[in-house]
Backbone as CSV, one residue per row, in Angstrom:
resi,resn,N_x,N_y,N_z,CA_x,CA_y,CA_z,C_x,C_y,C_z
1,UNK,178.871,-49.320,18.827,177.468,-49.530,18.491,177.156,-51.022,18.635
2,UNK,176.229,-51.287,19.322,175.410,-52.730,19.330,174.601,-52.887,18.114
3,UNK,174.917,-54.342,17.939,174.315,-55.045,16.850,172.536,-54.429,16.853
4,UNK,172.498,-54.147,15.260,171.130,-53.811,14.955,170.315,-54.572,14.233
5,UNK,169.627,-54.926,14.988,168.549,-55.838,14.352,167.493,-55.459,13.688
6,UNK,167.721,-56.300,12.474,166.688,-56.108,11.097,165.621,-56.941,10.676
7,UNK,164.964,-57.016,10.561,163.863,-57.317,9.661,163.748,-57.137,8.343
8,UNK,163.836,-58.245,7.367,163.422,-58.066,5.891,162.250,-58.221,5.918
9,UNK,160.967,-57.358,4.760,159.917,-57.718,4.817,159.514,-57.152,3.249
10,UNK,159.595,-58.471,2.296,159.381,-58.487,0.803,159.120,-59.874,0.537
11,UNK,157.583,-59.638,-0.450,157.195,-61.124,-1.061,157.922,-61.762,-1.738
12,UNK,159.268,-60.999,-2.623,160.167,-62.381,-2.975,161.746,-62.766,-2.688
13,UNK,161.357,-64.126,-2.373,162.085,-64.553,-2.021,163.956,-63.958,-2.114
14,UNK,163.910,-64.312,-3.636,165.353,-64.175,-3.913,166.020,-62.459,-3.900
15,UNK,165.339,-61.462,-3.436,165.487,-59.946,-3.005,165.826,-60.547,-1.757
16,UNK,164.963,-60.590,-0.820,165.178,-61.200,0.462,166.726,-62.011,0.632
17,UNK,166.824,-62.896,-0.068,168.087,-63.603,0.284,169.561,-62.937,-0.589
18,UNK,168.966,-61.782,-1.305,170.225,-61.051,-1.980,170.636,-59.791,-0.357
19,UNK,169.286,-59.308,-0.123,169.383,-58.351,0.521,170.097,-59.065,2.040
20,UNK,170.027,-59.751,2.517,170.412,-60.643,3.483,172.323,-61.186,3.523
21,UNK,172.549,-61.410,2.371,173.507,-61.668,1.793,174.387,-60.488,2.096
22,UNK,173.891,-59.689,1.435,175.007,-58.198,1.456,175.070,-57.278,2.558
23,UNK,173.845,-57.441,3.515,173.635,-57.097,5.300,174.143,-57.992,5.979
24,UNK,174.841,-59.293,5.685,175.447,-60.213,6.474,176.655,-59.396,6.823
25,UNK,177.381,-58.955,5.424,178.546,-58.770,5.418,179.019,-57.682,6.408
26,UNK,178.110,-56.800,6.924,178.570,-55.462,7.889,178.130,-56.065,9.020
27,UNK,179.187,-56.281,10.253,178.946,-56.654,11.132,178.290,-55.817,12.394
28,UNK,177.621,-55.208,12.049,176.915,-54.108,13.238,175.324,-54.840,12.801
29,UNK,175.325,-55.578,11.937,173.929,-55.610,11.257,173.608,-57.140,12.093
30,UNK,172.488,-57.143,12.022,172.075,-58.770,12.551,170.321,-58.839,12.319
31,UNK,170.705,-59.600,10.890,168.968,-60.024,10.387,168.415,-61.195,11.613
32,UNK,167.193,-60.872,11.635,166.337,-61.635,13.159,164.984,-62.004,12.525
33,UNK,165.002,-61.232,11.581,163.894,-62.380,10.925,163.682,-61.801,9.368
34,UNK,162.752,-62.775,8.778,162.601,-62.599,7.271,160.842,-62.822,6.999
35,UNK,160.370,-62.237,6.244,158.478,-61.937,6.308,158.332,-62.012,5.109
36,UNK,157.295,-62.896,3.914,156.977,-62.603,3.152,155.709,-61.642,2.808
37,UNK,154.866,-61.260,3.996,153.628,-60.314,4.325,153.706,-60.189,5.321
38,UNK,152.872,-58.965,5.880,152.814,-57.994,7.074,152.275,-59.444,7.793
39,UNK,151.720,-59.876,7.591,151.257,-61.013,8.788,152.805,-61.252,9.030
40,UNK,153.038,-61.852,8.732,154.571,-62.076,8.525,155.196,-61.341,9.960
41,UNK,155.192,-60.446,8.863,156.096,-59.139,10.077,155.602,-58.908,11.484
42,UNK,154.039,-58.748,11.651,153.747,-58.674,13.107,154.027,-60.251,13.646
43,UNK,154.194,-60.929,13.131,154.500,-62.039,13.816,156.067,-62.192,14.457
44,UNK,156.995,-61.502,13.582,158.154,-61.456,14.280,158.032,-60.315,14.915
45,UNK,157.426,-58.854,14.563,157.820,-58.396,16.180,157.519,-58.643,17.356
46,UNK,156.327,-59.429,17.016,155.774,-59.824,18.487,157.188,-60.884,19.143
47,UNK,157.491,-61.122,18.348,158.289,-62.495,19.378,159.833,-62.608,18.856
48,UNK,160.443,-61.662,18.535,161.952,-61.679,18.434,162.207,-59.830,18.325
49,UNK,163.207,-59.465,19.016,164.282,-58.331,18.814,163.956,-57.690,18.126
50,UNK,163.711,-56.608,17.394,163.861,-55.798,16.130,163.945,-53.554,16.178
51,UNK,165.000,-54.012,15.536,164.961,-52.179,15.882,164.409,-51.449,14.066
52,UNK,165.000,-52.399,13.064,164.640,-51.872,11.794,164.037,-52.838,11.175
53,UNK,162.793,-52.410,10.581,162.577,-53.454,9.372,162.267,-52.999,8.402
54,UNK,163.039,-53.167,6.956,163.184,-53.189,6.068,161.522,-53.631,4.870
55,UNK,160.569,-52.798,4.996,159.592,-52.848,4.548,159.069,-52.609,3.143
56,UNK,158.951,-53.821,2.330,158.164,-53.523,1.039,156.955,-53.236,1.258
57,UNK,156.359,-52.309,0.418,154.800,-51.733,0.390,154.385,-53.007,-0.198
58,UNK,154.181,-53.150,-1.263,153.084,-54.322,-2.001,153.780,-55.881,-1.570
59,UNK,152.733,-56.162,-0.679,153.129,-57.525,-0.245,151.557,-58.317,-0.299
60,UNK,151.428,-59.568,-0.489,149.754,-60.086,-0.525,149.576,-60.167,1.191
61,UNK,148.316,-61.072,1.328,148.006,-60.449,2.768,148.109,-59.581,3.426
62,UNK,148.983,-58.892,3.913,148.905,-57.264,4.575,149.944,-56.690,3.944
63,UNK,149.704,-55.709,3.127,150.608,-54.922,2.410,151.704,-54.283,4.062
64,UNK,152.395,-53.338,3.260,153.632,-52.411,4.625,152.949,-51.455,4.756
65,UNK,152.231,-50.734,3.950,151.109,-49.976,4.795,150.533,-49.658,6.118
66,UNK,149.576,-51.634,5.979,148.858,-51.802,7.313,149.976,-52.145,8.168
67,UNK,151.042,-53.110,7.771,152.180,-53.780,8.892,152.896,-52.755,8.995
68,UNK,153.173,-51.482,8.739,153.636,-50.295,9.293,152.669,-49.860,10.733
69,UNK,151.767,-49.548,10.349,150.738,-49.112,11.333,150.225,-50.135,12.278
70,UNK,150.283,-51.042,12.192,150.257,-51.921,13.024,151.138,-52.246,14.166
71,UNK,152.346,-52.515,13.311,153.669,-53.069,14.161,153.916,-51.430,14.766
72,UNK,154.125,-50.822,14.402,153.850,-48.801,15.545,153.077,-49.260,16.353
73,UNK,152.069,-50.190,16.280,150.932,-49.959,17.535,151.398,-51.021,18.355
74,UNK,152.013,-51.984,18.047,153.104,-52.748,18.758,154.045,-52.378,19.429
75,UNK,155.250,-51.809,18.901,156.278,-51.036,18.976,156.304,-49.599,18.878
76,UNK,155.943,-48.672,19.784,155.876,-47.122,19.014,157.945,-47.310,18.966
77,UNK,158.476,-47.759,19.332,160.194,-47.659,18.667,160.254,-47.943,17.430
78,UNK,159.583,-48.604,17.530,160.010,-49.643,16.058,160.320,-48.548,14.623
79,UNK,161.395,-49.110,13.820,162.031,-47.877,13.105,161.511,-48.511,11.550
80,UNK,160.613,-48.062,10.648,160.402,-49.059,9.276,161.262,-48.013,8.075
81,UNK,162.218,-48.496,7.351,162.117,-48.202,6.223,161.674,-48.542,4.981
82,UNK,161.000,-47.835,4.184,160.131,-48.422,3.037,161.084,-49.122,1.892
83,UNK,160.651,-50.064,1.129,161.589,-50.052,0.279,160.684,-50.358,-1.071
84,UNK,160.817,-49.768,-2.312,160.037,-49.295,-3.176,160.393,-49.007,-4.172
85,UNK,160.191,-49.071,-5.215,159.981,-49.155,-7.059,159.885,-47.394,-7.230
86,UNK,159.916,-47.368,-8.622,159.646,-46.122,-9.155,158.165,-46.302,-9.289
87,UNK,156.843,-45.727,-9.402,155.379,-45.439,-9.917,154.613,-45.906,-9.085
88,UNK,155.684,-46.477,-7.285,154.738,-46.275,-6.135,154.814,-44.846,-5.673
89,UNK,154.336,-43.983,-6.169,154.519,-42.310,-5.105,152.832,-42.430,-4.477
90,UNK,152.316,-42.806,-4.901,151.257,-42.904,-4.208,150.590,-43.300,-2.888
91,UNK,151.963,-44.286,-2.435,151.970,-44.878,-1.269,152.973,-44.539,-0.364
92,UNK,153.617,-43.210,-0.619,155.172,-42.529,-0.407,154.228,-41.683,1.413
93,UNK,153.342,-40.982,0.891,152.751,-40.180,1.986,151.782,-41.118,2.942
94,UNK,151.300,-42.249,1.994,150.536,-43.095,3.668,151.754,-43.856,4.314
95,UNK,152.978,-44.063,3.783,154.091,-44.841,4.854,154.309,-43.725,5.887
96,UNK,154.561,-42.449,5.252,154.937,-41.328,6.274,153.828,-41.385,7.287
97,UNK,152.798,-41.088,6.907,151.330,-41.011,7.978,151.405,-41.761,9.017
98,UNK,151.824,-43.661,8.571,151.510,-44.552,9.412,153.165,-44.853,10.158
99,UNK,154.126,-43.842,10.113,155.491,-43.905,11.087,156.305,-44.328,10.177
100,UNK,156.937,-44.466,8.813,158.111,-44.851,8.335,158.805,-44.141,8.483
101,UNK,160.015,-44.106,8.770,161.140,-43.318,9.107,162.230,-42.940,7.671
102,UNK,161.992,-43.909,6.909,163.095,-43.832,5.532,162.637,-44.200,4.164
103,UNK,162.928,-44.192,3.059,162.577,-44.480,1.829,163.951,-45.245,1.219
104,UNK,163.261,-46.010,0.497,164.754,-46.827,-0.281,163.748,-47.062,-1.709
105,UNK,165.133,-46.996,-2.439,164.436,-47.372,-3.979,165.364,-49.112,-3.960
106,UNK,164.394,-49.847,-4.060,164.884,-51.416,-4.514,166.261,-51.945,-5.404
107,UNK,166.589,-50.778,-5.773,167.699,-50.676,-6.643,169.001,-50.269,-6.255
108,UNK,168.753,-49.870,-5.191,169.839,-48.782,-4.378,171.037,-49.183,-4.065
109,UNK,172.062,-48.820,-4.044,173.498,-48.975,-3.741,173.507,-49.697,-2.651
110,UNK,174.423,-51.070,-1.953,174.554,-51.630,-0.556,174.730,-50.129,0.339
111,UNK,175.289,-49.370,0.104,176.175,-48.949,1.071,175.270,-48.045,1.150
112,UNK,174.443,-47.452,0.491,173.166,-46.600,0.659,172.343,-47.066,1.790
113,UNK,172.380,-48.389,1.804,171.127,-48.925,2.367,171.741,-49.010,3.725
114,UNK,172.920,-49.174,3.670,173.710,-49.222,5.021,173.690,-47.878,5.860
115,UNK,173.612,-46.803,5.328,173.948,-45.481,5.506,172.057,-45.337,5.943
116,UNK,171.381,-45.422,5.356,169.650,-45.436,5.674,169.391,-45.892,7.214
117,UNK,170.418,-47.166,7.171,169.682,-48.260,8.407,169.753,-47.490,9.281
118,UNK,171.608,-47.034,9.051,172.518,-46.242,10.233,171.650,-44.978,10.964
119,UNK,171.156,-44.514,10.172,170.272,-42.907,10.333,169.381,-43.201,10.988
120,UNK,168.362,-44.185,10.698,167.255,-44.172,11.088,167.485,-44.618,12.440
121,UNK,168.515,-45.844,12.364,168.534,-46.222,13.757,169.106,-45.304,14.813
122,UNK,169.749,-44.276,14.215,169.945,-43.013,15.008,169.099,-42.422,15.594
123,UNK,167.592,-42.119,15.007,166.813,-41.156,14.934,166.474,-40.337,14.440
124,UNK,167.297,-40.716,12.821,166.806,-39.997,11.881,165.969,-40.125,10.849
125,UNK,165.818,-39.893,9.617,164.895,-40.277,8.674,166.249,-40.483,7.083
126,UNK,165.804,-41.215,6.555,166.318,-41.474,5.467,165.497,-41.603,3.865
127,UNK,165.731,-40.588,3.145,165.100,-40.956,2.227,165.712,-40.575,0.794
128,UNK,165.870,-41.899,-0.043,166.945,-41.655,-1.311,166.620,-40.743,-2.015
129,UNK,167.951,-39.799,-2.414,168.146,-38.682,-3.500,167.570,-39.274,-4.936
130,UNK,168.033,-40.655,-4.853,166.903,-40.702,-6.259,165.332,-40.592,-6.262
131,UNK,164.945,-41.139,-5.211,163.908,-41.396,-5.412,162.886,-40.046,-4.875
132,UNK,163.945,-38.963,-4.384,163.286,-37.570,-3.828,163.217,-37.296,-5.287
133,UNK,164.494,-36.841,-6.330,164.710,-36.621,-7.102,163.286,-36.972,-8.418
134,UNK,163.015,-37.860,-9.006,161.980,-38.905,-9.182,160.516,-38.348,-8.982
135,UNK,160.444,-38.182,-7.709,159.380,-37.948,-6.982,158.914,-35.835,-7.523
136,UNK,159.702,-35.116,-7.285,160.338,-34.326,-7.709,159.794,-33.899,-9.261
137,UNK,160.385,-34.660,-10.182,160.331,-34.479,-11.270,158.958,-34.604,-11.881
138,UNK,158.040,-35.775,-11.314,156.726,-36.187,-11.707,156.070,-35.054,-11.374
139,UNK,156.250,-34.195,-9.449,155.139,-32.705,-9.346,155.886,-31.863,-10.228
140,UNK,156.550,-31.734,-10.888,156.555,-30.443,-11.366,156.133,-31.047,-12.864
141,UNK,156.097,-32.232,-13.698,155.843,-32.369,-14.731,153.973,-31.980,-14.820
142,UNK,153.581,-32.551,-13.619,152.180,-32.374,-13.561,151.829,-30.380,-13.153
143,UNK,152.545,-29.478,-12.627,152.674,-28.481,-12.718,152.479,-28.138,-13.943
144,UNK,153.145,-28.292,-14.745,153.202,-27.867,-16.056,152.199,-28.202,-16.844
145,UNK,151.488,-29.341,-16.592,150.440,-29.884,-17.308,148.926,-29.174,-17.062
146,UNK,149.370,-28.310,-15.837,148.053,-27.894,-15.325,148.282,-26.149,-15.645
């Protein structure tokens, strides 16, 4: 397998340089750029390499939302996985809409995230058992409520 190039794309900093840190260490991986907002991000795909980028939803200036749907209209390759908190489900079905390929909860195991990249950059979709799980638990609590 050839080196896969990533994209981090989260407003803070020190996630960014943890997450960077622990994707250094697997050598199939090769970060190519780092975005604190979707401006951010269309700015590196336009002008460096990228097969995955690693996308936070709530970012200022262009949330991962629009820089999902955007950078697709750039790249229809381009592979985004979301990466996301618990009590965003709300923004779970517009990443799908606008081409995300995977879900990550911010919390997630290295080797999870390694196993996500791997998939997606396959051609698959990735999306964490916790956070299906999670997701899961809230429709059926609201089931019950109704």
């Amino acid at each position: 397998m050839s080196n896969i190039k990533i994209v981090l794309a989260d407003d803070h900093k020190l996630f960014r340089n943890g997450l960077r840190i622990l994707l250094d260490a697997f050598e199939d991986f090769e970060i190519t750029g780092e975005a604190a907002n979707g401006e951010e991000v269309l700015n590196i795909i336009n002008n460096a390499e990228c097969h995955i980028v690693l996308m936070d939803i709530n970012m200022p200036v262009m949330d991962g939302i629009e820089a999902t749907r955007k950078g697709m209209a750039i790249n229809p390759d381009l592979k985004v996985i979301a990466l996301s908190m618990y009590g965003e489900e709300e923004y779970y079905h517009r990443m799908v809409e606008v081409g995300a390929k995977g879900f990550l909860l911010k919390d997630s195991d290295i080797n999870e995230v390694k196993e996500a990249i791997i998939t997606v950059y396959n051609g698959g979709s990735y999306f964490s058992q916790e956070l299906l799980q999670h997701v899961i638990q809230k429709i059926r609590s609201r089931e019950t409520e109704t």
